[in-house]
Every structure is written in structure tokens, then in C-alpha cells.
C-alpha positions as CSV (number, residue, x, y, z in Angstrom):
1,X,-20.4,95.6,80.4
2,X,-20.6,98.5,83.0
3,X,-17.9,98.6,85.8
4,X,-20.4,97.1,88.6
5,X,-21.1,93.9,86.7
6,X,-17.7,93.5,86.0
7,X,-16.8,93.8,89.5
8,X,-19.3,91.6,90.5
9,X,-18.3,88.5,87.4
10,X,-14.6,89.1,88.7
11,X,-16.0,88.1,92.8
12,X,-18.4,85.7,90.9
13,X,-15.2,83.4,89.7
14,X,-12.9,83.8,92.7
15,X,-15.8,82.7,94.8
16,X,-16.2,79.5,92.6
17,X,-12.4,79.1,92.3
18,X,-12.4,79.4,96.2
19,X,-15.4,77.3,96.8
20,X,-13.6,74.4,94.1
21,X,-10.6,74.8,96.3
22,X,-12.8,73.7,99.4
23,X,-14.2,71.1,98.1
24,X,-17.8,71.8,97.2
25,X,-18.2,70.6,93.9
26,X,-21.2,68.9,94.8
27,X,-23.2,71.6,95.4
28,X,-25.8,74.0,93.2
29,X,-25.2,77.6,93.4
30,X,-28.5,79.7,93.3
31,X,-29.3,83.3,93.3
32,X,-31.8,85.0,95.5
33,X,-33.0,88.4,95.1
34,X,-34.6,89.2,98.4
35,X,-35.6,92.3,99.8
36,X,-33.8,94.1,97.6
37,X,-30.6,92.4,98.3
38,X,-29.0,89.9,95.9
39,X,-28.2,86.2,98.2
40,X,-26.2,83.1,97.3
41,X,-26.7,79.6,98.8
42,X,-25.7,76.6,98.7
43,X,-27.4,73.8,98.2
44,X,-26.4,70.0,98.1
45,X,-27.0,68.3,94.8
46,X,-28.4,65.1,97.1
47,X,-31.0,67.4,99.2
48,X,-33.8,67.4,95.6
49,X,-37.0,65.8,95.8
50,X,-38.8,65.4,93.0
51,X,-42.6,66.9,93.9
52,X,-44.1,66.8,90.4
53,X,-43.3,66.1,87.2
54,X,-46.3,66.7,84.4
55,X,-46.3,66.4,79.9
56,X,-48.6,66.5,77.7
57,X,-49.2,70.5,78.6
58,X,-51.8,72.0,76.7
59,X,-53.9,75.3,76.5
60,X,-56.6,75.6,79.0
61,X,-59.2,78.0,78.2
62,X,-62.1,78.4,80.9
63,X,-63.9,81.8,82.2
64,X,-62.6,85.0,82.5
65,X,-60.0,83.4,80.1
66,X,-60.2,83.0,76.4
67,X,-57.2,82.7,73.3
68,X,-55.1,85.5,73.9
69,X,-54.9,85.0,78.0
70,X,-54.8,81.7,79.2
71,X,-53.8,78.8,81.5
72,X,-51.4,75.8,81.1
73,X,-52.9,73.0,81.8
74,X,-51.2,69.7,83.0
75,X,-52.8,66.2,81.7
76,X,-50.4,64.0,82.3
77,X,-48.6,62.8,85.8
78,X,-45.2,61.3,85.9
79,X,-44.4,62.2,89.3
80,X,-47.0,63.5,91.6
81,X,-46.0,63.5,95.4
82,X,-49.1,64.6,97.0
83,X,-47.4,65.2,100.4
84,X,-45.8,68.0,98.2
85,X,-48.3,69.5,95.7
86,X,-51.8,68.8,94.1
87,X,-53.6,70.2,91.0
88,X,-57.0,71.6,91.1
89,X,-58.7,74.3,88.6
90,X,-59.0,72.1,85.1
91,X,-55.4,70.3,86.3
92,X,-54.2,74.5,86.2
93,X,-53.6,75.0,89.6
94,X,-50.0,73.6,91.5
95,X,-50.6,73.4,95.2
96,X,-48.0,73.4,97.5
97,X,-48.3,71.0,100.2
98,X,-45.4,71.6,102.1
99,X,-43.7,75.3,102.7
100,X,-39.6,75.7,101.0
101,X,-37.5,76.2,98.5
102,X,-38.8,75.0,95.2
103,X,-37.2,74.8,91.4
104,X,-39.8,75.4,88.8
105,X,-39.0,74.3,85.7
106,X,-41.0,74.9,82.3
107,X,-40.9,73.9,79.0
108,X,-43.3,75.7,76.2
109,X,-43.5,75.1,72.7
110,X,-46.2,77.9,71.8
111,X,-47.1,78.3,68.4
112,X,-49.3,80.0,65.8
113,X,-47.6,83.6,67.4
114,X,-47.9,86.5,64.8
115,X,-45.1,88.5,64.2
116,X,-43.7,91.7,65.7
117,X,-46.0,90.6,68.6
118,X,-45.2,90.3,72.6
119,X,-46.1,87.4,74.2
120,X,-45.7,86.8,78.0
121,X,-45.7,83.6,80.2
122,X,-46.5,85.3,83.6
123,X,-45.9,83.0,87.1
124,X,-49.0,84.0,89.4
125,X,-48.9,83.3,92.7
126,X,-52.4,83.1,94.7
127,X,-54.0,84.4,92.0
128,X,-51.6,87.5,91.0
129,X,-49.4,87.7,88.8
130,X,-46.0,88.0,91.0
131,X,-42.9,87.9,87.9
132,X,-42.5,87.2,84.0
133,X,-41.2,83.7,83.4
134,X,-41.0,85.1,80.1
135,X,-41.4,87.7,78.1
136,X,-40.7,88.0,74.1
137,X,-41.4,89.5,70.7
138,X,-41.8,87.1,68.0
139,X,-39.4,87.6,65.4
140,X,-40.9,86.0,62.5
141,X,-41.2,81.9,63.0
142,X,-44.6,80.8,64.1
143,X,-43.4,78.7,66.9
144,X,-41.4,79.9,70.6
145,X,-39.5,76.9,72.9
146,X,-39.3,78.7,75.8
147,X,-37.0,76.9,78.6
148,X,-37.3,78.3,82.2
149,X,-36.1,77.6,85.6
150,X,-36.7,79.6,88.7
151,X,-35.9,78.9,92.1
152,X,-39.2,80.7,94.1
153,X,-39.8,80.0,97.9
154,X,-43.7,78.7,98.9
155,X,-46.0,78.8,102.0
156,X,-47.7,75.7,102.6
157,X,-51.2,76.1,100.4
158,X,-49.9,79.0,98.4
159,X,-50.8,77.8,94.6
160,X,-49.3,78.7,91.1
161,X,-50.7,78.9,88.0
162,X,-48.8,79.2,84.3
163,X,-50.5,82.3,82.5
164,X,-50.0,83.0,78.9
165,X,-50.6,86.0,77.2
166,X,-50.6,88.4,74.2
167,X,-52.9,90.4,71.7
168,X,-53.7,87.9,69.6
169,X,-54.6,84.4,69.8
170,X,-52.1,81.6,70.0
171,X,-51.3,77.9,71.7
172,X,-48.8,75.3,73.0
173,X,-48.7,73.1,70.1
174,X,-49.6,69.7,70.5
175,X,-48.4,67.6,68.0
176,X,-45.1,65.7,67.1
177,X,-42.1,67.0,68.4
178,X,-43.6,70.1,70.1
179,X,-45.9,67.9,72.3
180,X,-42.5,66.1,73.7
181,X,-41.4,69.6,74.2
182,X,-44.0,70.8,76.8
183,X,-43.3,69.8,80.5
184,X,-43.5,70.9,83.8
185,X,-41.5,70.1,86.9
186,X,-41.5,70.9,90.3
187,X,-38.5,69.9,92.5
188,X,-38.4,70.4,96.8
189,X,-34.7,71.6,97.7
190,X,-35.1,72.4,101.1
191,X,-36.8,74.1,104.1
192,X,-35.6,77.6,105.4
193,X,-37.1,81.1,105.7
194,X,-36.7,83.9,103.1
């Protein structure tokens, strides 16, 4: 570990010890890289909505995409606040109803991957690609669980999209344990400008 990271673990835990000494236990801690400049806020536990909650993700293949670049697609509803986000586009696209703060969170099994091969799960954002959710080489099982959460800030009507990728064909799996595996959630924290 380089000298900067350290210094910046070491402010990491005196912050937390401070903060614990304050009493704000019940709060999330989340890291924002804007601008160039990395942020921390604070964010009661109590202030989540849940906007969407989807299983049963599969892979959704429709033109220009085929089986090495493709969609997830969302089949089945748990939770689906309209007021918050809707799905269009084959059940591919999220729409954001309401502009804020936003956890995405993603679970993936993807299988049939071929070795010594990089595979990328890309978050697009209006239709371009904006960041890796991510981004891999399989190592020699047939099979990737990929668990991701990302805090990401949303305009009302901006819409996300899941986008899979690699040189050579592959899926989500959708059978047994793998199909529990794949899920999708979108939780509202709160309102305030980037």
C-alpha cells in the first residue's frame, strides 16, 4: 500500500471512530467521486425507498445485439414503484421517474464463459456506456456470480440499461440455483444535486 492510501485508511477510521463517538451509527457512509474530487455523505438508514426490485433475469438478445453483446432483461416484478421507474425495451430499459440518489444493485450468475476470456458488464446511461459494473477474465470455471452495488445519481427520464459483453458467446444461467442468483434492485435514498 502506497503512502497516500495509507494516509487516507488512517483519516478513513478516525472519521468512523469520531462519527461512532457522535452518535451516528445509523447512518450509511457512501463514496462519491465527482468532478474529479472524491465526497462522503451521509445518509440515514431510514431515508431508502425501495423503487424496484426484479428476478428471474435472463439474456435479452434483440437488434444490433446478438450472443457476445447483450441486454439483461427483467421478467419478473417484486417491487415496481412506478412513481419511481418503468421498464420499456423487451423489459431492458430502467426509467427513472423521479431525479436523486439511487443504489443499484446486481446480481449475475453468467455462465458458459470460455477461459482466459474478458467479460464486461457495462452500466449505460441514455444509451452510452458511462462505467464498468464489472469487468473480469475468466479463470477457468464456466460460471461468474458477479455481486455489484453502485450508488449513481439520475435526472428524471434518464434510463439504464445492463450490457454484457465479451468475444465469445455466453449467458446468465437460468436454471436451479443460478436462476435464484440473478436479481436486480433499485433503491431511492434521497434528493440533492451532484
Amino acid at each position: 500500500m502506497d503512502e497516500g492510501n495509507k494516509n487516507t485508511a488512517t483519516l478513513a477510521i478516525i472519521a468512523l471512530i469520531a462519527i461512532a463517538g457522535l452518535g451516528l451509527g445509523g447512518y450509511s457512509f457512501y463514496q462519491l467521486q465527482t468532478e474529479g474530487q472524491l465526497q462522503v455523505i451521509l445518509i440515514p438508514l431510514e431515508s431508502s425507498i425501495a423503487a424496484g426490485v426484479w428476478t428471474d433475469l435472463n439474456t435479452t438478445i434483440f437488434s444490433p445485439y446478438n450472443s457476445t453483446d447483450w441486454l439483461v432483461g427483467a421478467h419478473s416484478s417484486q417491487i415496481l414503484r412506478s412513481n419511481f421507474v418503468s421498464l420499456s425495451n423487451n423489459n431492458t430499459r430502467f426509467t427513472i421517474q423521479q431525479a436523486g440518489w439511487y443504489i443499484v444493485q446486481l446480481s449475475l450468475a453468467l455462465v458458459n464463459l470460455t477461459a482466459n476470456e474478458e467479460y464486461n458488464i457495462d452500466f449505460k446511461r441514455n444509451n452510452a456506456t458511462e462505467f464498468h459494473l464489472d469487468k473480469f477474465n475468466s479463470t477457468g470455471p464456466d460460471y461468474y456470480l458477479a455481486n455489484i452495488q453502485r450508488f449513481v445519481y439520475f435526472n428524471s427520464s434518464d434510463y439504464f440499461e445492463i450490457n454484457c459483453k465479451s468475444n465469445t458467446s455466453f449467458n446468465i444461467g437460468i436454471t436451479g440455483l443460478y436462476k435464484a442468483y440473478n436479481q436486480l434492485s433499485l433503491e431511492y435514498k434521497f434528493f440533492l444535486l451532484p
